[in-house]
C-alpha positions, 0 to 999 in steps of 0.5 A: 274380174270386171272391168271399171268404165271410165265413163263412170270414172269421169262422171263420178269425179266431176260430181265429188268435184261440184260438190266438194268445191265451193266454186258455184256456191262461193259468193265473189261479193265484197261485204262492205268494212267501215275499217280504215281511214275515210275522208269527209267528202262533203257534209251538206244539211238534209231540208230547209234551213229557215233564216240566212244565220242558220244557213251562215252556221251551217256553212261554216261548220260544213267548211270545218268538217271538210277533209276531216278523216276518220279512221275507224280501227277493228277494236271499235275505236276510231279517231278523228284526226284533223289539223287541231286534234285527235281524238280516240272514241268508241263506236259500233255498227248495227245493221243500218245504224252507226253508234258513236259514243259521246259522253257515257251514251252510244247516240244513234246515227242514220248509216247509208252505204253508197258503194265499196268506197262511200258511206254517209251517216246523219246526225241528230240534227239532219246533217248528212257526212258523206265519207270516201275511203283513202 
């Protein structure tokens, strides 16, 4: 009867191992989730604003926007939870646009990931929210 070398025992074992086990093929990154609640950091307008009045409205709108938070649920519903109100719409996201729906249409919103913890998306009118996680 021959006998079995346990050299080749161990050389077989640590190839079945490498290559059953996801160890060195299994990413550790993180993907990004836009589930949860996120808090407006700040909300600034992206270019020139021509006129003193235009930059008033501005600023008071950005104060009001301010501290906002969004909670952006796994069934594609988020509210806007603020001191007046909230509100439960419907939204989708789309490689690197954010769909929010207003009225019967779903508008389309520029949509930047900073990091783990802050995104940024921009309206219609060039106005960049800047949110963190909670």
């Amino acid at each position: 009867m021959k006998k079995i070398n346990p050299v080749a025992i161990i050389i077989a074992a640590t190839i079945i191992t490498f290559t059953s086990c996801e160890w060195f093929t299994h990413s550790n990154k993180k993907t990004f989730s836009i589930i949860g609640n996120w808090k407006v950091d700040s909300v600034y307008k992206n270019g020139f604003l021509p006129d003193s009045i235009q930059r008033l409205i501005a600023a008071t709108n950005f104060k009001e926007k301010r501290g906002e938070v969004y909670k952006f649920n796994a069934d594609s519903t988020f509210n806007r939870l603020s001191l007046k109100d909230s509100t439960v719409e419907k939204y989708y996201l789309k490689d690197s646009t954010l769909f929010f729906r207003e009225l019967n249409n779903y508008i389309p919103y520029a949509f930047s990931i900073k990091n783990d913890s802050t995104f940024s998306f921009i309206n219609k009118d060039s106005v960049v929210f800047v949110l963190k996680k909670q």
